[in-house]
Every structure is written in C-alpha cells, then in structure tokens.
C-alpha positions in Angstrom: -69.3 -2.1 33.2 -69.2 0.0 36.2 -67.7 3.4 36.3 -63.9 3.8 36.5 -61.4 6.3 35.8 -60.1 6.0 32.0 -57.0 6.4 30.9 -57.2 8.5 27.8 -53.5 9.0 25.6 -53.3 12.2 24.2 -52.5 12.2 20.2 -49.2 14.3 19.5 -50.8 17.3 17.6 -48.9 19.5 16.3 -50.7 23.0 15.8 -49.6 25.9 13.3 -48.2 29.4 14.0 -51.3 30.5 12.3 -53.8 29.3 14.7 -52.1 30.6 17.8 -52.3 33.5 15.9 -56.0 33.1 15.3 -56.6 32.3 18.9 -54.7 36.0 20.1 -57.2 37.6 17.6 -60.1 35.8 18.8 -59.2 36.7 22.4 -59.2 40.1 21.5 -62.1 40.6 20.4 -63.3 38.3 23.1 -61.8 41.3 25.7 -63.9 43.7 23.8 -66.6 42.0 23.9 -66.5 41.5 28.1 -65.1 45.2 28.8 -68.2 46.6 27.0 -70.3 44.5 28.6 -69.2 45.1 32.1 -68.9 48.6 31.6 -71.8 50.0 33.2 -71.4 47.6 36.1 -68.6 50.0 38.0 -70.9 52.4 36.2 -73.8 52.0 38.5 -73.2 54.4 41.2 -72.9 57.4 39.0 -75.6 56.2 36.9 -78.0 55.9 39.9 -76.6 59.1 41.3 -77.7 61.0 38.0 -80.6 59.0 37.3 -82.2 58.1 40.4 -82.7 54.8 39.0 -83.5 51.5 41.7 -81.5 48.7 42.0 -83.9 46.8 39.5 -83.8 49.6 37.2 -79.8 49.0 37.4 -80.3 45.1 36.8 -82.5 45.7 34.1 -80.0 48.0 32.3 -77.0 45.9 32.9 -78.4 42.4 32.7 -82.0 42.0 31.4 -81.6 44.3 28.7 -78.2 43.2 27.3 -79.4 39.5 28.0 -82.8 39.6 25.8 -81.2 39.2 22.6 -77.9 38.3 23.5 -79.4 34.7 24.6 -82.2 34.5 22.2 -80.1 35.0 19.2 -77.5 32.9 19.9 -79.2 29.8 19.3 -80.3 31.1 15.6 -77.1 32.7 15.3 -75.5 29.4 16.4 -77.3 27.7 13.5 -76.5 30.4 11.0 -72.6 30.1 12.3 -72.1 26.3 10.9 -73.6 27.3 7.6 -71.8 30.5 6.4 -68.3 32.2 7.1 -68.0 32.4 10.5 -65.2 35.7 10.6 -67.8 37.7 9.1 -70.3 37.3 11.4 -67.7 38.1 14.3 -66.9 41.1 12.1 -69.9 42.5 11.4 -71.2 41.7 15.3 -67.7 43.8 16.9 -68.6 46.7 14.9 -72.4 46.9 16.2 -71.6 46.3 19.8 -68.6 49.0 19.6 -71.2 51.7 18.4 -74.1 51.1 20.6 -71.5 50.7 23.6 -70.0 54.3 22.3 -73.1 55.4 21.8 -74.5 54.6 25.6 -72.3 57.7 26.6 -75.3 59.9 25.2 -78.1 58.6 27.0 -80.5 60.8 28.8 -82.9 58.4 30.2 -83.5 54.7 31.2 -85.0 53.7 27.8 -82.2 55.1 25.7 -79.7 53.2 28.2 -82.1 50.2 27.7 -82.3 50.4 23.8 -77.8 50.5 23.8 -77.6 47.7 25.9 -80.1 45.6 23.9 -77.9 46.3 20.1 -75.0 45.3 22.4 -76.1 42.2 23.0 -77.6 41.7 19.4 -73.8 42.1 18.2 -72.5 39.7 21.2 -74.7 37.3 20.2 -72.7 36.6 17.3 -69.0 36.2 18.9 -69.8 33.1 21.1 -70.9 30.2 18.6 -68.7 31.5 16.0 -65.6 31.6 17.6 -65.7 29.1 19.7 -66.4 27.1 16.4 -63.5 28.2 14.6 -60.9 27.9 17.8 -62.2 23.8 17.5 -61.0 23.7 13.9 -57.9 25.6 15.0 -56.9 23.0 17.9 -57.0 19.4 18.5 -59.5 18.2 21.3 -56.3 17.3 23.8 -55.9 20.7 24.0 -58.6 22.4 23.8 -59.5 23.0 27.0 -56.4 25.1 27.0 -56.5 26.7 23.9 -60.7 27.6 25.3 -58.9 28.7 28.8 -56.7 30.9 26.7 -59.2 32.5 25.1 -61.6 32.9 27.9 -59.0 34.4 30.2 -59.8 37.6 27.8 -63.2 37.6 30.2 -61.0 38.3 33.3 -58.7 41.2 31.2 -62.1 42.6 29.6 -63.7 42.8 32.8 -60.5 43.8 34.2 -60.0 46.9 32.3 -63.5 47.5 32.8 -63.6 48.0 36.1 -60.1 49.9 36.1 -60.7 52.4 33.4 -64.2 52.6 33.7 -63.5 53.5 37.5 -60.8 56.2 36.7 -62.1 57.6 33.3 -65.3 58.0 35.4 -63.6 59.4 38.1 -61.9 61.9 36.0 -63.6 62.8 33.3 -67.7 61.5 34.2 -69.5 58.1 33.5 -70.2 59.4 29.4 -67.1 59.2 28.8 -65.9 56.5 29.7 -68.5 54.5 27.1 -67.4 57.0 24.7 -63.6 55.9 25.0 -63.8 52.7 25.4 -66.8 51.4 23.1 -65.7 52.8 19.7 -62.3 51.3 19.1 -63.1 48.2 19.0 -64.7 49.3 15.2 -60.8 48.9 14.3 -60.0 45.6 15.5 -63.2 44.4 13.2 -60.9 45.1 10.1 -58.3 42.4 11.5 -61.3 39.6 11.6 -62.0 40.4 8.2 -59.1 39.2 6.9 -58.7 36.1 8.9 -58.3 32.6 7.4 -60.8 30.3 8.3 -60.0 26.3 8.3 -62.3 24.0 6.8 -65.0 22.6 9.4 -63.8 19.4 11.3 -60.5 20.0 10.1 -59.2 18.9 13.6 -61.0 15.7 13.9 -59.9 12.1 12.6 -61.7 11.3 9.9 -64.3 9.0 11.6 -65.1 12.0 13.7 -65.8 14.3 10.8 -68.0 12.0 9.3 -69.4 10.6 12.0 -73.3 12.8 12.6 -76.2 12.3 15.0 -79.3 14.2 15.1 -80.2 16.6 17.1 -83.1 15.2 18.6 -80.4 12.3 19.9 -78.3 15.1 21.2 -80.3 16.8 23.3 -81.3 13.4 24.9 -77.9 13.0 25.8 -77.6 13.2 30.0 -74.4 14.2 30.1 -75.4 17.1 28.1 -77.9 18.3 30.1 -76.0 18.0 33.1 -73.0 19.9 31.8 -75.7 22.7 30.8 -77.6 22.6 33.8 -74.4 22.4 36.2 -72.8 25.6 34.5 -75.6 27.3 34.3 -76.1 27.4 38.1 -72.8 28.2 38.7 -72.6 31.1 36.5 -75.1 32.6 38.6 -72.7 33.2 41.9 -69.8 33.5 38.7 -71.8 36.6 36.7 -72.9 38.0 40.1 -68.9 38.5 41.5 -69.0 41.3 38.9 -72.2 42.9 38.7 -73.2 42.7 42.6 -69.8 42.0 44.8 -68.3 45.6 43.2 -71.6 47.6 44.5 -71.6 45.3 47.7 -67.9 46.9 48.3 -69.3 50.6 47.8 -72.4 49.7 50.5 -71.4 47.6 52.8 -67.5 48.4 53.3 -67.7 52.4 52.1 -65.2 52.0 49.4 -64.9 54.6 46.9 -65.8 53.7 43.6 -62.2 54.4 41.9 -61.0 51.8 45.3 -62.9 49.1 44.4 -62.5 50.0 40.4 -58.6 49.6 41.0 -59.0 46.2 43.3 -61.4 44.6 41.0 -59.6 45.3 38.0 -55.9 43.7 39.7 -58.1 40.7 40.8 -59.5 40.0 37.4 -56.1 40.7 35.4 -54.2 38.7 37.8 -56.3 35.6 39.3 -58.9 35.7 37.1 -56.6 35.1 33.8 -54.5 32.2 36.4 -57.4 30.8 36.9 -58.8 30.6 33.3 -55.3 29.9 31.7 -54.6 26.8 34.3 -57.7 25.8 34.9 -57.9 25.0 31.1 -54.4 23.5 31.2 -55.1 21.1 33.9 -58.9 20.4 33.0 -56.6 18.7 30.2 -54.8 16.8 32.3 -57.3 15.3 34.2 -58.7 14.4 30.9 -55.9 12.4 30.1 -57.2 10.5 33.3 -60.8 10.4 32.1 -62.8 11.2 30.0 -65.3 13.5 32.1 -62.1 15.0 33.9 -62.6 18.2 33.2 -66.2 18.4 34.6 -64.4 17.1 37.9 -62.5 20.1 38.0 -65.1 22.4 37.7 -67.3 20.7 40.5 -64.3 21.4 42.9 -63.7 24.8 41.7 -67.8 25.5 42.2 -67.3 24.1 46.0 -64.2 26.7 46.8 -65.9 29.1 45.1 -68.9 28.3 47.9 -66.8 28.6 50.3 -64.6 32.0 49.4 -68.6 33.5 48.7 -69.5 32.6 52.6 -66.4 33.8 53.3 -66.6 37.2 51.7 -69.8 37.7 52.8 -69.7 37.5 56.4 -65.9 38.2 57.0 -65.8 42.5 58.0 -62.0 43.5 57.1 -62.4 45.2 53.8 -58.5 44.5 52.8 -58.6 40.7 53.5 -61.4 40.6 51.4 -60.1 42.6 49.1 -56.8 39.8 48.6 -59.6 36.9 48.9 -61.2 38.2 46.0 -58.0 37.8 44.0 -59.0 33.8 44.5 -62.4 34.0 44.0 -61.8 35.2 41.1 -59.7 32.3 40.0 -62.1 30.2 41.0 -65.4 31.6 39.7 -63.7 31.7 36.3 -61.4 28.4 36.0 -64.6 26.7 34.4 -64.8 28.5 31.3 -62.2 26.5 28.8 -63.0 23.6 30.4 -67.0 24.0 29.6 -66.3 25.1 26.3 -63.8 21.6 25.8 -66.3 19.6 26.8 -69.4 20.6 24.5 -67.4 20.7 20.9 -66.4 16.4 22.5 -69.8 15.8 23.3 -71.2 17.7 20.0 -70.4 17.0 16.5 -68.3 19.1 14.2 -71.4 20.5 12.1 -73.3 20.8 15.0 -71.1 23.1 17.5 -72.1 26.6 16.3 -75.5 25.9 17.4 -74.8 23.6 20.1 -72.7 26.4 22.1 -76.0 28.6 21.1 -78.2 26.8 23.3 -75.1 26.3 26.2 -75.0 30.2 26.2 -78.7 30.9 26.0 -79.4 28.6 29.2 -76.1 29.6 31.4 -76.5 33.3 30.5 -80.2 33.3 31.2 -79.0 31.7 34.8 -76.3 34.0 35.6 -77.3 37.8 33.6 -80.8 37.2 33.4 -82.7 35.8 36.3 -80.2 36.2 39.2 -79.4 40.0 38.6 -83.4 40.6 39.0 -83.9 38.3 42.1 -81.0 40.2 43.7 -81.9 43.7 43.1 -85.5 43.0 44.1 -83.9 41.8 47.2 -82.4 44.5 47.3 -85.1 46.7 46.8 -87.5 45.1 49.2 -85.3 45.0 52.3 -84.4 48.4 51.7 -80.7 48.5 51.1 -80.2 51.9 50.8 -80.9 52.8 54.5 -79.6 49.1 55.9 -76.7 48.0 53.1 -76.0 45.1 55.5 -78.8 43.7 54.6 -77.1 43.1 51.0 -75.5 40.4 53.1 -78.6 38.0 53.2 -79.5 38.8 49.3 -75.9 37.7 47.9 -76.8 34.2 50.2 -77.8 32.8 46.7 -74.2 32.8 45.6 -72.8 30.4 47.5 -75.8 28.0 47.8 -75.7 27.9 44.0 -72.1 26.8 44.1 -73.1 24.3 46.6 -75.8 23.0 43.9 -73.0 23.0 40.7 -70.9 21.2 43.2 -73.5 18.1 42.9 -74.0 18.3 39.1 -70.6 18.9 37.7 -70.5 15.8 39.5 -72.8 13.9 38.9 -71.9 14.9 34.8 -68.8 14.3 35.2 -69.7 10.5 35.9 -72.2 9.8 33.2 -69.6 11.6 30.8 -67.1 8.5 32.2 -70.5 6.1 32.1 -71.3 7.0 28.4 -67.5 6.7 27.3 -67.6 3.2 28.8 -70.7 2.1 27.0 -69.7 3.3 23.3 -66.1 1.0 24.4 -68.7 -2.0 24.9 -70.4 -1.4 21.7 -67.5 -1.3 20.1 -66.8 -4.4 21.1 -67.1 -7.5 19.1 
C-alpha cells in the first residue's frame, strides 16, 4: 500500500477534574525544574566577570556539568519509573535540585559551581520519565499532544522567569542571590507531589492496548523511532542554544545590558514561547486526526521557520527588530515539545514509556546541552570573541543548518510513522 494521508477519528474522552489538576501540578514542578536550570545562563556575565572563567569554562558549568547525570540517569531512572511510584520519585528529585540550585549561590570556584550543577541534574533526571508517564495515564492519546504542550509550555515560563528575575535580582542584589531566591522554594512545592494520586498504569488505553507488549529489542528497531529520536535531537540543538548562547550573543554583539536582554528574553519566553507550546500541541492533534504521523509534520515545518528566523537573527543588525523576532523564534523553537512527547507514549507501550522517554531525553539532551554548548564556546574561544564578538556570528551558523537537517527527518519520520500505521491495517486484514 503506498503512503497516504489517514484519516484517524478521535474517541470522545472524557477526562476528570482531577487530572487537569494533576497536569497544573506537574507543570509546576516542570517550571521549577527549567528556571533552575537556566539560571546561570543570564548568569554568565557576572559569573565570568567575577570568575574570569572562558567561554568553555561557562558551557561546562551550564551544560556539560548539569547534562552528565541528568542524561545518564534518565534511562535507569526511566526503568525504575515504570516499576515503583512514580510521585515519589518526582518528590524526592524537586527537593534535591532546589538545594543544590540554592546552594550554587555559595560557590567560590569553578569546581564547587561544577559539583551544584551536577546534583541538579541528578534530581532532574527524575522529573522527565516520571511525569510524562503519569500525564499518559491522566489523558487519552487524542489529546495528548495537548495536554504534553500544556505541560511543556512550563519550559517557556521557567525559562522565562529565569531570565527576568535572574536578570533583575542579579542586577540588584548580585548573581548569589539570585540562586539563593529562587532555588530553595521549590522544597515546598515537593509536599504537594507527595500527596498526589497516581492512576493505575495504562489506565488510558483500550484494553487491547494495555495488554498488548513488545520487547524492547523490537522497539528500538522500530524506524520511525529512531527517526523521531534522531530528528529532535538535532533540532534541540539550535532549540537549547536560543537560551544558553542567543542571550550572551545580545550582550556581545548588540551591547545590551544584561537586565535589557533579561527583561526581552523573559517577555518572549512567557509570551511566544508558551503560544507556541500550548498550540503547537493543540494543533499537532489535529493534524493527527488527519494522519497518523501528523504531528511529526508539524514539527518539520516548525524546524524549517525556525531555520529561517536563526539566519534571520543572525545576520539582521537592528537590535529591536530582533528583539520582536525573537518573540517567534521562540514559538517556533519550542512548539515541538508536546507533540514529541505524544508521539513516543503511541509509538511505545504503556509499561515501557518511563524508560522509553529515558533514552528520548538522554539522546536529544546530549544533542542540544551537551555537545553543541562545547562546540560553540570553543568556537568562541578560538576565534577570539572577546576582542571580535562579531565573529559569534559564524559560530551560532550551526543553528540554523541543524534546523535545516530536522527539517528532512521530522519528515522523513513522519512518513514511515504513516508507512507503519498502514502495514499493521494490512495485517490486520483477513
């Protein structure tokens, strides 16, 4: 059967008070989870001022350390999440990032910087295969994609606020404090997790689906899979890079202060950032109704604006356009996120999501926190951006030519996911 758009009827689901419920708590603590870990991000001027650190000092604080436990424990923490309750490990995880984020305000020295950042991504680890596990039980899959784009849009807030009271607490009071303020209060949002309900595993699947189980040899031979990983993975790279490098490229290149671009980055996350991630769930869904690997279609045409706003930013020289472009990069850097998450609990069986979305955040996160971070700051570095910050202009080039390369494998994933659909119809088949 060749490859053809399918028509898929969405079920009539109806979904409790309790869940949405669930879903606002989860997206808290999913906000907590990205303002800590941005944090030192609109941090890195003062840092480096104090310091004296190089730009690959400042990617290994912000990226390689947090990123060196964060992705190798999510895939055992993935496992661990479809065996035992999954609130407590979100519980236990918020209240060890929250004190080594506090904590990160009494640094003296790159290594005790380092050491914070790695316990906060030890306690990160935990948040991304849980919850994401739970929000499946919580919501049907024809709306998932929404119900993921909901939660994600707490990455745009998180970041958000970040950037905004980071920029202004620094500003006014000095970089310690704003860890200090802003990484121990999340220890009091880990009493609400506690006492959340958890639904039995699969509870939103028919019954067939429930039972239904594959190995997971057979799952990680699955193409679509692969290409879904792979096709996320590179464009989280230009995605994570919007906030660690495009904030400092404002400071070099375009002599913003740091509470200027604090204040723009902040409005852009909280305003197109959370569009983008609330509607880009919303109509990843619809698409879906259309075909099966819909939402992947999206995505690919988000990754080739985002291309486009990247060459955009980085050759265009009026700092206030940019500034109101950024407002739609940001809606399209982040419009992926539900629609990722959708797509691997329908590819992925119930008992096999926690760890599933393990190994999906282990390979994207490497891509976008832990490699590119590095390769741009020793770009950085080696064409000397301190005395030429123009030249940050040619280093950031990755961005957009990784966007060009998601472009071409959303794609392509997005047509086996229609391909595979259509050969489990034939099999059905008498």
């Amino acid at each position: 059967m060749t490859e053809q758009a399918i028509s898929i009827q969405p079920a009539k689901s109806r979904v409790s008070g309790y869940a949405w419920y669930a879903l606002g708590l989860l997206t808290l603590v999913y906000l907590l989870n990205f303002l800590d870990r941005m944090l030192i991000y609109i941090l890195f001027t003062p840092i480096k001022k104090e310091m004296l650190f190089s730009d690959v000092e400042l990617a290994l604080l912000s990226s390689t350390s947090f990123v060196i436990f964060y992705t190798v424990l999510g895939i055992p923490f993935g496992r661990l999440a479809d065996k035992i309750e999954r609130k407590k490990m979100i519980g236990f995880g918020l209240v060890a990032w929250s004190i080594f984020s506090g904590m990160t305000g009494f640094a003296t020295d790159f290594w005790t910087i380092f050491a914070c950042r790695v316990m906060v991504g030890v306690g990160e680890a935990t948040l991304g295969p849980a919850a994401l596990s739970l929000l499946s039980d919580f919501f049907p899959k024809e709306i998932r994609a929404t119900a993921q784009g909901i939660y994600s849009s707490a990455i745009a807030v998180g970041s958000g606020l970040a950037f905004l009271l980071g920029g202004w607490i620094a500003d006014a009071m000095g970089w310690r404090y704003a860890f200090f303020l802003l990484g121990f209060p999340g220890i009091a949002v880990a009493l609400f997790v506690f006492m959340l309900k958890e639904p039995l595993r699969g509870s939103s699947e028919t019954k067939s689906e429930a039972k239904s189980e594959s190995t997971l040899k057979d799952l990680f031979k699955t193409k679509t899979l692969w290409l879904h990983h792979a096709g996320y993975a590179v464009f989280n790279i230009a995605s994570a890079s919007v906030g660690a490098w495009l904030t400092v490229y404002f400071v070099r290149v375009h002599k913003l202060s740091l509470i200027e671009v604090g204040l723009w980055f902040g409005i852009a996350m909280m305003t197109g950032g959370v569009a983008g991630m609330a509607f880009g769930g919303i109509i990843a869904d619809k698409f879906r109704e259309k075909q099966i690997g819909g939402r992947m279609r999206v995505a690919s045409i988000s990754a080739l604006f985002s291309g486009i706003i990247w060459a955009v930013m980085l050759f265009g020289n009026d700092a206030k356009s940019l500034l109101m472009l950024n407002i739609v990069m940001q809606a399209f850097s982040l419009s992926w996120l539900g629609a990722s998450f959708a797509d691997l609990n329908d590819i992925v069986e119930p008992k096999q999501r926690g760890l599933a979305v393990g190994v999906y955040f282990f390979i994207v996160n490497v891509a976008g926190y832990g490699i590119a971070p590095l390769v741009i700051g020793r770009l950085n570095d080696v064409m000397n951006i301190t005395v030429n910050p123009d030249a940050m202009r040619l280093s950031l080039l990755i961005c957009p030519i990784a966007c060009a390369v998601s472009t071409l494998l959303l794609w392509l994933g997005s047509r086996e996911m229609n391909a595979r659909y259509n050969r489990k119809l034939e099999e059905a088949l008498p």
